[in-house]
C-alpha positions, 0 to 999 in steps of 0.5 A, spaced: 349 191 407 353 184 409 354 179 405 349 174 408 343 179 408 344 180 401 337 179 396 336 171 395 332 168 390 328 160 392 328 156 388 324 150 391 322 147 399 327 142 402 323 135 405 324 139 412 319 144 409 325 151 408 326 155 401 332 153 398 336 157 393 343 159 391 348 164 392 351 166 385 358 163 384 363 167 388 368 172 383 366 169 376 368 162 377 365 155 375 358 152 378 352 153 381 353 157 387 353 155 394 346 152 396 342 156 401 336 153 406 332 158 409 327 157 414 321 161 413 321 162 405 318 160 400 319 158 393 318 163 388 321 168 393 325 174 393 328 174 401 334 176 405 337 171 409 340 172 417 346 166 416 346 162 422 350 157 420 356 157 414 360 151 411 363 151 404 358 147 401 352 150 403 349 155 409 342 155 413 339 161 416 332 165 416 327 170 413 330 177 415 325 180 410 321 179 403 321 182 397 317 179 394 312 174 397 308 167 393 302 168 391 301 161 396 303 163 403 298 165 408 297 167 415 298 162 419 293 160 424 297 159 430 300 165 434 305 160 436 307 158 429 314 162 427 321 163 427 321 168 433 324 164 440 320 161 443 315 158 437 313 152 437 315 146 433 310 141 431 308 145 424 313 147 420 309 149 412 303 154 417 306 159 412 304 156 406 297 155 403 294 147 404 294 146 398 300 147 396 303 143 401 300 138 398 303 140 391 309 140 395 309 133 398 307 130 391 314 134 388 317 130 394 314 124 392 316 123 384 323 126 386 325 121 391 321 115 386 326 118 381 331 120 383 334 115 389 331 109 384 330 111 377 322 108 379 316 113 375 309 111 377 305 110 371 299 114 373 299 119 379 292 119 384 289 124 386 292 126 392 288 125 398 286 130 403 282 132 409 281 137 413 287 143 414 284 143 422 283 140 428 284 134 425 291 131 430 287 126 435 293 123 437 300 126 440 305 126 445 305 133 449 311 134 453 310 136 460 315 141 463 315 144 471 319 150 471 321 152 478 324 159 476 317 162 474 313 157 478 309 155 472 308 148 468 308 148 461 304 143 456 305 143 450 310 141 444 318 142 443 320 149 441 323 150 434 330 147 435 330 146 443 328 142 448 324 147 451 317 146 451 313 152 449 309 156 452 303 154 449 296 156 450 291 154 444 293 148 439 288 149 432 291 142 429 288 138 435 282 137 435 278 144 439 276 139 445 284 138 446 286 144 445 282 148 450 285 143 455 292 146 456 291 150 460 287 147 465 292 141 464 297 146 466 294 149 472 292 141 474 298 139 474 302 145 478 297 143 483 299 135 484 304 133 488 309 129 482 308 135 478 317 135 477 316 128 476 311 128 470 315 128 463 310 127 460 301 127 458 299 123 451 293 124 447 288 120 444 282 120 441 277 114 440 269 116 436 266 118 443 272 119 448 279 123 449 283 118 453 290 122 457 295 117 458 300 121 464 307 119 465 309 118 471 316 117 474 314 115 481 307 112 485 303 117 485 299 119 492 292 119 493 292 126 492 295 126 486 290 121 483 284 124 487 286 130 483 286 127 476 279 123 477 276 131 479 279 133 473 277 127 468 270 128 471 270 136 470 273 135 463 269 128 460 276 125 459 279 118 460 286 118 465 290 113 464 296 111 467 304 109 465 309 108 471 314 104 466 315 103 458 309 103 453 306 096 456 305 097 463 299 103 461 293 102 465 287 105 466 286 109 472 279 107 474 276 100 470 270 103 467 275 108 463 278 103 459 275 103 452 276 106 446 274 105 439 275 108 433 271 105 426 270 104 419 263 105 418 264 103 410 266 097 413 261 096 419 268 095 422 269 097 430 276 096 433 278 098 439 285 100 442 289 103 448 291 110 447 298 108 447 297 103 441 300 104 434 294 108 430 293 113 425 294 121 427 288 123 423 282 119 423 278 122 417 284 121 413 284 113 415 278 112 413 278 114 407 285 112 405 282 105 408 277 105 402 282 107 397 286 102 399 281 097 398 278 099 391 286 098 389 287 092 392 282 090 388 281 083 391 277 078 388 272 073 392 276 068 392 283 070 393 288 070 398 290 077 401 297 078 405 296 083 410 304 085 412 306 089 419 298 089 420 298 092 427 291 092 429 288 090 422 286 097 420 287 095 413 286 087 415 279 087 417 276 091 412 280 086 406 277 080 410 270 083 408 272 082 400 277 077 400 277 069 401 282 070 406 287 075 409 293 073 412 295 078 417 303 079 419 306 082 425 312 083 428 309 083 436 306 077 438 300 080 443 299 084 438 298 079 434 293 076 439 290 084 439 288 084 432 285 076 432 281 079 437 279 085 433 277 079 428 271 076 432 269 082 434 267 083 428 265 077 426 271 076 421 275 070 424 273 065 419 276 070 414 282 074 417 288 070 421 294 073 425 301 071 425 307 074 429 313 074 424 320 078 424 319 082 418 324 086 417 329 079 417 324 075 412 328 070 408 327 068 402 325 061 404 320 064 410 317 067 404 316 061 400 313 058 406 307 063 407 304 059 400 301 063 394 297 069 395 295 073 389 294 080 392 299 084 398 297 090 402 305 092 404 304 098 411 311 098 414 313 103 419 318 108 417 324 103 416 320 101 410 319 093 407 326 091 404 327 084 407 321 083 404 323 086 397 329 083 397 326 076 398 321 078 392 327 079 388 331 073 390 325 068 389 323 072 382 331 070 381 329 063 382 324 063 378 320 058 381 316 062 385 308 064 383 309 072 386 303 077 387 299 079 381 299 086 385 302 090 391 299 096 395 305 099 399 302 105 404 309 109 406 310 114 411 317 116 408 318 116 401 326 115 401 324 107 404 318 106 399 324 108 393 328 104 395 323 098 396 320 100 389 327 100 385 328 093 388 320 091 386 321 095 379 328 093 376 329 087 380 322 083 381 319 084 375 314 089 377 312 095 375 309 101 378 302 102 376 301 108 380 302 113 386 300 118 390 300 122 397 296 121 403 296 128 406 295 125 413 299 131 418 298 138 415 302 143 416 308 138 417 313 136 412 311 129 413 309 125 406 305 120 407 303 117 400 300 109 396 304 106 390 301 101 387 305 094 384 304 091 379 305 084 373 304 080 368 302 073 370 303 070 363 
């Protein structure tokens, strides 16, 4: 037997969702033996390894055979899921029990806190879940005409490859998005752009599926007519983008409305399918909710809402506190959320300004004046300007900071190295933690930390 197919044992997941394990020191010698990535395995394992690559430190290959499976790993759903060529890559864990997917983001989440800044939570949340399918209503589905087989492909990436994958069924998008593949296949084979067409984007609202088509040049009035057939046929939305995400435009005025709500909130905001929202809609609401209730805002205190975006969090803040200043980066957003406000009947309660937060100095801080509570829900970068600001006027010590703080993160490595700066250098303490199972089946670890001080 070949040395790279010898019987490995996994120790743990790695925070792209392979086993991890190690081979035993080579002739005896000193240390813990090379590290070995294996896609497919599962810790508690015993596998054999097919080595697709080899450096002196570690190596990384697939599942070639088990031993000795986990007591977690289930079927998965998907016939496109698995190592085989051509698998599609947009899942990564199908393999692994959903629950214990959780307990695996969990593990990520302490780790990083941990071990990048020395940070442990004093409470751990319960974490929040929702359903393990049809839960994905929004994503980017690559669109592909290959000429040597005369077929279109839509679908996502392939394992590792550009390519798109041959995919019939998607049981992470919601059923309805699902069963349009093929017709989207057979729609777009028929248009005259078809090698033209890079890409269709999906977005689901509370009543509707709106498709935003890609387009590299004008499209001719047959290729319009064909998507107003097809829309008519299958209850969509048709939007169209010629240029970058600005430029999307609805193909007929009346198809120009979406919405999703917050029904604990009585709270409706519309949107345009290519604006920044959350993937899983359930998921959202409750982790709204949650968010909420651990802010904890009080009649008459100021909230500070940061990279606010529509006012997801802002709006619902706005029904508890006296005020909810909300910051963004992007000024027509910013115009967007106040929008959001009236419609609501919240404008006299939540306000919107357009700030360069990842830039914030510490003056620009002290200029926003005293607000007792802040909701932080930064994009993957995370919030240091805003940490380090935190610092730097805690340091000062001239300066009322929050009471509390309420991080949402979707990377845990930002949200430690933010929580070393608020912990060891701002004066807080992490109160609590927990993950937020937004995207099932993925490696991606969504989670809430909660901040907190002494105001003596």
């Amino acid at each position: 037997m070949a040395a790279d197919e010898d019987w490995l044992d996994v120790e743990s997941l790695d925070l792209e969702g392979q086993g991890v394990g190690r081979r035993p020191p080579a002739d005896g010698a000193p240390g813990p033996g090379k590290v070995v990535f294996v896609e497919g395995a599962l810790p508690g394992e015993r596998v054999q390894v097919h080595v697709a690559r080899r450096k002196s430190q570690w190596e990384g290959g697939q599942v070639s055979a088990i031993a000795r499976a986990s007591t977690q790993r289930v079927r998965p759903v998907c016939p496109h899921f698995g190592l085989h060529a051509g698998a599609c890559g947009g899942c990564k864990m199908q393999h692994l029990h959903p629950w214990a997917q959780v307990a695996v983001k969990q593990r990520v989440l302490e780790d990083d806190l941990w071990h990048l800044a020395k940070v442990r939570a004093q409470q751990m949340l319960p974490p929040i879940v929702g359903p393990a399918w049809g839960y994905r209503e929004r994503a980017r589905l690559t669109v592909r005409w290959v000429a040597k087989k005369g077929t279109v492909l839509v679908g996502f990436h392939e394992r590792k490859s550009r390519h798109v994958a041959d995919m019939t069924i998607c049981p992470v998008l919601p059923p309805r998005a699902s069963a349009l593949l093929v017709p989207l296949r057979a729609l777009v084979g028929a248009m005259a752009t078809r090698e033209r067409l890079p890409q269709i984007e999906l977005a689901c609202g509370e009543d509707t599926l709106a498709l935003v088509l890609r387009h590299l040049q004008p499209l001719p009035a047959t290729d319009l007519a064909l998507l107003r057939e097809f829309g008519r046929a299958h209850g969509v939305q048709w939007w169209l983008q010629p240029a970058g995400p600005d430029s999307v435009v609805p193909l007929d005025e009346r198809d120009c409305t979406l919405a999703y709500r917050l029904p604990e909130f009585d709270i409706t905001m519309p949107f345009v399918p290519t604006d920044f929202t959350q993937v899983n809609a359930q998921i959202n609401r409750v982790l709204v909710a949650r968010v909420v209730r651990l802010l904890d805002a009080q009649g008459g205190e100021r909230v500070i809402d940061w990279f606010c975006g529509l006012g997801n969090f802002t709006l619902p803040l706005a029904t508890r506190a006296a005020e909810v200043l909300g910051l963004e980066g992007s000024a027509p957003l910013v115009v967007r959320a106040q929008s959001n406000a009236a419609l609501n009947g919240l404008a006299a309660k939540a306000r919107f300004a357009a700030r360069n937060l990842f830039e914030l100095t510490a003056g620009e801080l002290r200029a926003l004046g005293r607000a007792e509570r802040w909701l932080v829900d930064p994009p993957r970068e995370g919030a240091f300007a805003l940490a380090k600001a935190c610092a730097d006027l805690h340091a000062a010590g001239d300066w009322t900071p929050p009471r509390r703080i309420v991080y949402v993160s979707c990377n845990p490595a930002t949200l430690a190295r933010d929580a070393g700066l608020l912990v060891h250098q701002a004066g807080y303490r992490c109160a609590m933690a927990g993950v937020v199972n937004m995207f099932p089946h993925t490696a991606h670890v969504e989670s809430v930390a909660v901040f907190e001080r002494d105001m003596r």
